[in-house]
C-alpha positions in Angstrom: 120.4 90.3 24.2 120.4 86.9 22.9 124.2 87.0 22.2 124.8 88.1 25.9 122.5 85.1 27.1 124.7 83.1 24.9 128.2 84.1 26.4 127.2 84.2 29.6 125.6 80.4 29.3 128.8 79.2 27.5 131.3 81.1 29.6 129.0 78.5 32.8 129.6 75.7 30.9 133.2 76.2 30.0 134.3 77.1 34.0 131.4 73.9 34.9 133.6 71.4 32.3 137.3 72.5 33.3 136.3 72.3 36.9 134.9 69.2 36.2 138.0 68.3 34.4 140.4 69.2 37.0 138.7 67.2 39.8 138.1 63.9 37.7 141.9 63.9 36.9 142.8 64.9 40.4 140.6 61.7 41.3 142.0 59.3 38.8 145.6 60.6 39.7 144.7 59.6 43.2 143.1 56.2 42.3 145.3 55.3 39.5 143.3 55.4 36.3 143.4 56.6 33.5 143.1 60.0 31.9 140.3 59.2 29.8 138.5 57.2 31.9 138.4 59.1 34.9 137.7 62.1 32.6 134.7 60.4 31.3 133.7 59.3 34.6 133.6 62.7 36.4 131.9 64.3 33.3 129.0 61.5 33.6 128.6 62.4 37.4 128.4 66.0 37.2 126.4 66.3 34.2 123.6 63.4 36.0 124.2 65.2 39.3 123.1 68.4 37.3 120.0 66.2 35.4 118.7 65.4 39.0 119.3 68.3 40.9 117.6 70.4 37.9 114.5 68.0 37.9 113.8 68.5 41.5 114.2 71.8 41.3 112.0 72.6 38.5 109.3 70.6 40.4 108.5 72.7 43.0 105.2 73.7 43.7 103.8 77.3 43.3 104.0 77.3 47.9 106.8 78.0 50.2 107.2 77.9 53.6 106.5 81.1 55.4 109.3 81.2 58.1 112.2 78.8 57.4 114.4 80.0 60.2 111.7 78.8 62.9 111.1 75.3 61.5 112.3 73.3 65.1 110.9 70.8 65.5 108.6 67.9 63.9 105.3 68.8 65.8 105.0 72.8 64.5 102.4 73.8 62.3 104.2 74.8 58.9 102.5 78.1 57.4 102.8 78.5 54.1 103.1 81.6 51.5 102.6 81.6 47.7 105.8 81.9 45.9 105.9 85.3 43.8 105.6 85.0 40.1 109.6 86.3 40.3 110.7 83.3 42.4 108.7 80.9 40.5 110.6 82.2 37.1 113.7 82.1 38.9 113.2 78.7 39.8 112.4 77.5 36.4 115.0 79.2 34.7 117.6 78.1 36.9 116.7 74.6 36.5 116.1 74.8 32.5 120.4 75.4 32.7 121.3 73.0 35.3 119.3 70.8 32.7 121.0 72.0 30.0 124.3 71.7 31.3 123.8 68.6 32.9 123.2 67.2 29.0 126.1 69.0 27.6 128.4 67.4 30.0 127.3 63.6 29.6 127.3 64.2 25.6 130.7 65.3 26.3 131.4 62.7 28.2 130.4 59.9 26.0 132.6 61.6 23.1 135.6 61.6 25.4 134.4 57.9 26.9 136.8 55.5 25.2 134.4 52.7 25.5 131.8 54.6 23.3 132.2 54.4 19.7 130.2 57.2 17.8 130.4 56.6 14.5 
């Protein structure tokens, strides 16, 4: 089960970093820099754009609002529901490996980053 977990997170994070990949060169093709740079670049903005997005996510409280198609409108009262223990875990999980990916992709990025001298 662990092994499956495993694939299935590293098979995300190979199709997140080639897409990534693909778009910053497209990018730097389009704005004339260079490879590593605009490799570097796209890898830092994804992987913060992931850091962010999972932080807000994860930080939703335990409520929800009842009927989100009806929400017109600033002056209706919102009703709200508690969220099931299901769609609380979903939540979390879901944020735990936009985290987790997020983190991948800028330590990638600061080994590809030409600027960055690791050792």
């Amino acid at each position: 089960m662990l092994l499956a977990a495993a694939k299935r997170f590293v098979t995300i994070l190979a199709i997140t970093v080639l897409g990534t990949v693909v778009m910053s060169l497209l990018g730097g093709l389009a704005l004339g820099a260079s490879v590593n740079r605009s490799i570097s670049v796209g890898l830092y903005l994804v992987g913060c754009f992931l850091l962010v997005s999972g932080f807000f996510l994860g930080n939703r409280g335990p409520f929800r609002i009842l009927n989100e198609e009806s929400m017109v409108g600033l002056r209706r009262p919102r009703q709200l529901r508690a969220a099931p223990l299901s769609e609380q875990s979903e939540s979390i999980n879901t944020s735990a490996i936009m985290v987790a990916i997020g983190l991948v992709l800028i330590a990638v990025a600061a080994a590809v980053d030409a600027r960055v001298e690791l050792v």
